[in-house]
N, C-alpha and C positions, 0 to 999 in steps of 0.2 A: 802966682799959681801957674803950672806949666800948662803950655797946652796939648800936654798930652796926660792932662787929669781923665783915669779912668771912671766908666759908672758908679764901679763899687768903691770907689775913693770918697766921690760926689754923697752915695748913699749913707755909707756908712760915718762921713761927717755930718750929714745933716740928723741922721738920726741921733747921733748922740748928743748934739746938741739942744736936741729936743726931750732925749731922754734925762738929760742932765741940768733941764732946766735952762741949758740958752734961751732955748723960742719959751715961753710960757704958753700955756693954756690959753687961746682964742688968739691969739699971735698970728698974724696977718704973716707968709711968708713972701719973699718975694717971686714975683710974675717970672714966669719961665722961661723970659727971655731975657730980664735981668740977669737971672741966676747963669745962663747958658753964656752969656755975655761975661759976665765976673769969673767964672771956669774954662773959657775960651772951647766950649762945645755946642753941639748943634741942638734947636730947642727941645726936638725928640727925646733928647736924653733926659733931659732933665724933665723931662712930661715923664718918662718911664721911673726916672725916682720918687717923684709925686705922688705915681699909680702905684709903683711898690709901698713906700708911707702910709697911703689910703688902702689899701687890701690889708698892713698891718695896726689900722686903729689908730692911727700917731697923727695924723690930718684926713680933714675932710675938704676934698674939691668942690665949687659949686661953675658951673658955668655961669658968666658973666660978672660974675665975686671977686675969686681968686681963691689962696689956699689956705686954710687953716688950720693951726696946732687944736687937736682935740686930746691930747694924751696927759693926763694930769701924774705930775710925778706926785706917789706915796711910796712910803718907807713900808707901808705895808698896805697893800696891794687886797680891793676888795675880793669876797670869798662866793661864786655863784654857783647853784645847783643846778643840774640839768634833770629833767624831767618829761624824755619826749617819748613814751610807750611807744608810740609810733615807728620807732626805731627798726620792728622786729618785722612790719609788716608793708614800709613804705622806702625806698631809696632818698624822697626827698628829706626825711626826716634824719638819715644816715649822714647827709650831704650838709643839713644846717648843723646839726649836732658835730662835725666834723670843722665846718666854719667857725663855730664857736671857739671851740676850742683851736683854733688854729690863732684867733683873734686875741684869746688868752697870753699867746704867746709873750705878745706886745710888750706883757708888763704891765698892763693897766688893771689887770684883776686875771684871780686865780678860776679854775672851773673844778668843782667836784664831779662824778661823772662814775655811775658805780654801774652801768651796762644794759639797764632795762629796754632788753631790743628782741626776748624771747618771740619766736614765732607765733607764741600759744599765750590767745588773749586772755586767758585766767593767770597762765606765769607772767604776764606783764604787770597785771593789776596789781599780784601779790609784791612781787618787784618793786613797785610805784610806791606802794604804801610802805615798803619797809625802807627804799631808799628817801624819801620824805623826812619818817622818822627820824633816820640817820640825820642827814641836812639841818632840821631841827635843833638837835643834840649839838652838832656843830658851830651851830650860828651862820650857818653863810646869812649872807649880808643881802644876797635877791633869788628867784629861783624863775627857772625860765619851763615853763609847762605847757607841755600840747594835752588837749583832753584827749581822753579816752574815749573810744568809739567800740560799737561791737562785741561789747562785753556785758555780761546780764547788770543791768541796773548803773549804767552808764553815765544817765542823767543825774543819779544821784551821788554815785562817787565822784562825779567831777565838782560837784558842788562841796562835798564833807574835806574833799582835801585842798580846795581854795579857802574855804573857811578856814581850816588849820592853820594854813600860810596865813592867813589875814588876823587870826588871834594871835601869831606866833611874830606879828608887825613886821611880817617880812615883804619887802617889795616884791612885785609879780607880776610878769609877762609871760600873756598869752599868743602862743604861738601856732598860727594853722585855722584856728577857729574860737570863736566864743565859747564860754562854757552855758549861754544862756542861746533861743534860738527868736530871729526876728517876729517880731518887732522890740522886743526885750535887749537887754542892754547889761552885762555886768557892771561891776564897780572899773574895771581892772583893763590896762592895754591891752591889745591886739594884733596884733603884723600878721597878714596874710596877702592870699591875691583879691581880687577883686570877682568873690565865685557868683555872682549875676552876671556879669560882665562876662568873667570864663564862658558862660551859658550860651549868651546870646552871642558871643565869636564862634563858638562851637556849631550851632544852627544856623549860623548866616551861612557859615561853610558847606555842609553839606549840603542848604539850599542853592548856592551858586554852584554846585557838580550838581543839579538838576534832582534833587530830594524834595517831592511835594509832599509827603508820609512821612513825620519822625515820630521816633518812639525814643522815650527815657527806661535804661534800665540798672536797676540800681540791688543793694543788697539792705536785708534788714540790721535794723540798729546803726544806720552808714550815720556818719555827722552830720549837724547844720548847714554844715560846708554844699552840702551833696544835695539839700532843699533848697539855696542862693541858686544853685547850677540850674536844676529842673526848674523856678521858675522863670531866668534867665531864658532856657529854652521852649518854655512855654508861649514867654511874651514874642519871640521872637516869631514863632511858628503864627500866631495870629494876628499879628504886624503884617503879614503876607500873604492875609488871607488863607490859613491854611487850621483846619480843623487840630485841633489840641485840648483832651479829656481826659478824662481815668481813664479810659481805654487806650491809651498811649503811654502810660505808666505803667511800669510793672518792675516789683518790690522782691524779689526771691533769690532764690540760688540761680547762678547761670547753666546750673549742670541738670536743672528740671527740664528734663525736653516738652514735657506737658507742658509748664509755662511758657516756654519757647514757640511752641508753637501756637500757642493764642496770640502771638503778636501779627497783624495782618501786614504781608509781605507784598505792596507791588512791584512786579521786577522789571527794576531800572529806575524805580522813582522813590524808593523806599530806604530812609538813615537810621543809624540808633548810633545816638549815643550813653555812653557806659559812665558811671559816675567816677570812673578811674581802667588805672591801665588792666588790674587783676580781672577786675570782669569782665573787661571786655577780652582777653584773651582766651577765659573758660566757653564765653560766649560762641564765641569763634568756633571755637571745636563743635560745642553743639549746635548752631548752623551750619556744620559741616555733617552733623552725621543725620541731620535732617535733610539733608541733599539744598541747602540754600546757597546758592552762589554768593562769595563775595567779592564785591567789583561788578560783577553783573546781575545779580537779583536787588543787593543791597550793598549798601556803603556801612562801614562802620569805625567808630572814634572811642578816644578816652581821654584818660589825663591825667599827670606825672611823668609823661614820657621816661619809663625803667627800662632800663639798661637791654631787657631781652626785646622790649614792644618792637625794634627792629628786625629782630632776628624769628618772628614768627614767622606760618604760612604764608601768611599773608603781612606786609609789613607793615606796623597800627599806626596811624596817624594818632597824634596824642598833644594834650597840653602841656607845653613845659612851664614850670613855678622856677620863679628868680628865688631859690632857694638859698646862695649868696647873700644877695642883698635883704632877705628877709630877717636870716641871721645879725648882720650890721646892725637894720634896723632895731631891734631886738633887742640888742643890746646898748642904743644909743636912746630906749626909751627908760631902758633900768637904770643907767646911769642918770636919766633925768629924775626918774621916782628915788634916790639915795638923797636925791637934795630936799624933796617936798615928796612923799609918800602922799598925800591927800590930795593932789593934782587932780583935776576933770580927766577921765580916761580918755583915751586913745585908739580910735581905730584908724589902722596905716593899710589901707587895699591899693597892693602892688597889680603890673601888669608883666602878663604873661605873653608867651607865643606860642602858635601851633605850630607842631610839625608837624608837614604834610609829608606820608608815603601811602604805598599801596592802597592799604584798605578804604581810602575815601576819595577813590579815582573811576569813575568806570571806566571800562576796556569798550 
């Protein structure tokens, strides 16, 4: 081999040798300095065609392992539905749904995908249930489902269209949240972050910028997701000796100034965090037109980190979700449920980061 074998030389042989059935499935490849050593390149490279294989589904690296063929060649390529309402109302859900389908690429399975991302949680639902149907009628082979949140009767449509999938013996991963809420338990996987944990990172923060006062505020009908957070942030707040009650919760629109202004404000020592980036943005404005300083009366946070949260008045410190690797996961547990459907379920709680700007600094 010359040594002046390019990347995409290096890439594009190993791939097709994988696609082709050289490496088989769980096929041990070799160490990256073997391989850099047999192509006369440096080990970097061959780390970046590994990382390229692994972003497209074809192997999975483990540190201290080595690399493995995960791409199972079929002549006919399984058939998954996407189901993530969330679409219309969350960037992160825009971002797995976009993973997925990027992953589909691979070759390893096909992705149905018919758009349910309306802004308006009644055209979502309707959406949900007619793209279901469709999936249905189709046979896909798994369906990948975020519950519904925020829509009249929530609890129970997320229950009537798992049941559907579960009579219709379709494998199913849940994506973002359970469709039941703790201590409770579905049948069914789940890939998310770790939102207790989100909780208690969230509040440990603002109490190191000097927050003895937090307050949770959050919107009605918000998901499971958003009760892990608050009591994440509860636990935290009394870990440090610091009072934490119904009067530090509060459930509504961020756009009620009356509510807004029952939260008790001491300025410079006072955090809220938002069960996400949307409220805490509305928020924002109304502490502004209450005359509440941000940065210096109060500190305030969320989470999803969306695309605008930096470009606000004030710039939102927020949670980022491995919304990548949520998606992989995701899909590496559907592929486990095609072989045994009746498996013990699954919950995968990823870790997150904050990003820290503005809004959870004083001045």
């Amino acid at each position: 081999m010359s040594a002046k074998t390019s990347y995409k030389t290096i890439y594009d042989t190993l791939k097709d040798q994988i696609i082709k059935e050289g490496f088989l499935p769980g096929a041990m490849l070799p160490t990256e300095q073997t391989l850099a050593k047999r192509y006369d390149v440096s080990r970097p490279t061959i780390a970046k065609v590994y990382n390229q294989l692994q972003e497209e589904g074809l192997v999975k690296k483990t540190k201290g392992f080595g690399t493995v063929v995960t791409y199972h060649y079929s002549n006919t390529p399984y058939t998954f539905g996407l189901l993530l309402p969330g679409s219309g109302e969350s960037e992160i859900f825009s971002i797995i749904n976009d993973q997925l389908l990027r992953q589909s690429e691979s070759g390893m399975f096909n992705c149905f995908w018919e758009g349910a991302t309306a802004s308006s949680a009644e055209i979502r639902k309707s959406l949900i249930e007619s793209c279901l149907e469709s999936y249905i009628q189709k046979k896909v082979d798994g369906i990948f489902f975020s519950p519904l949140e925020r829509v009249p009767d929530a609890y129970e449509l997320n229950l009537k269209i798992c049941q559907t999938i579960r009579e219709a013996n379709i494998p199913l991963v849940l994506i973002d949240r359970d469709i039941l809420a703790a201590p409770d338990r579905s049948e069914f996987d789940v890939v998310c972050i770790d939102n207790f944990s989100a909780g208690c990172v969230m509040a440990q923060h603002l109490i190191d910028r000097g927050c003895e006062k937090l307050h949770f505020f959050y919107r009605p009908g918000s998901a499971s997701s958003v009760d892990l957070r608050l009591s994440g942030v509860r636990d935290t707040a009394l870990k440090h000796g610091y009072a934490f009650t119904e009067s530090n919760v509060f459930c509504g629109s961020p756009e009620d100034l009356e509510l807004v202004k029952g939260m008790e404000v001491i300025a410079g020592k006072t955090g809220i965090i938002c069960a996400n980036d949307s409220t805490a943005a509305v928020l924002m404005s109304s502490l502004d037109d209450l005359g509440i300083e941000i940065s210096k009366d109060i500190l305030i946070c969320g989470y999803d980190d969306m695309k605008y949260s930096k470009h606000l008045k004030h710039s939102l410190t927020s949670f980022r979700q491995p919304c990548e690797e949520i998606a992989n996961l995701s899909i590496e547990l559907l592929m486990r449920r095609l072989k045994e459907n009746n498996r013990i379920p699954i919950t995968v709680n990823l870790k997150g980061d904050i990003v820290i700007r503005e809004s959870s600094q004083f001045r």
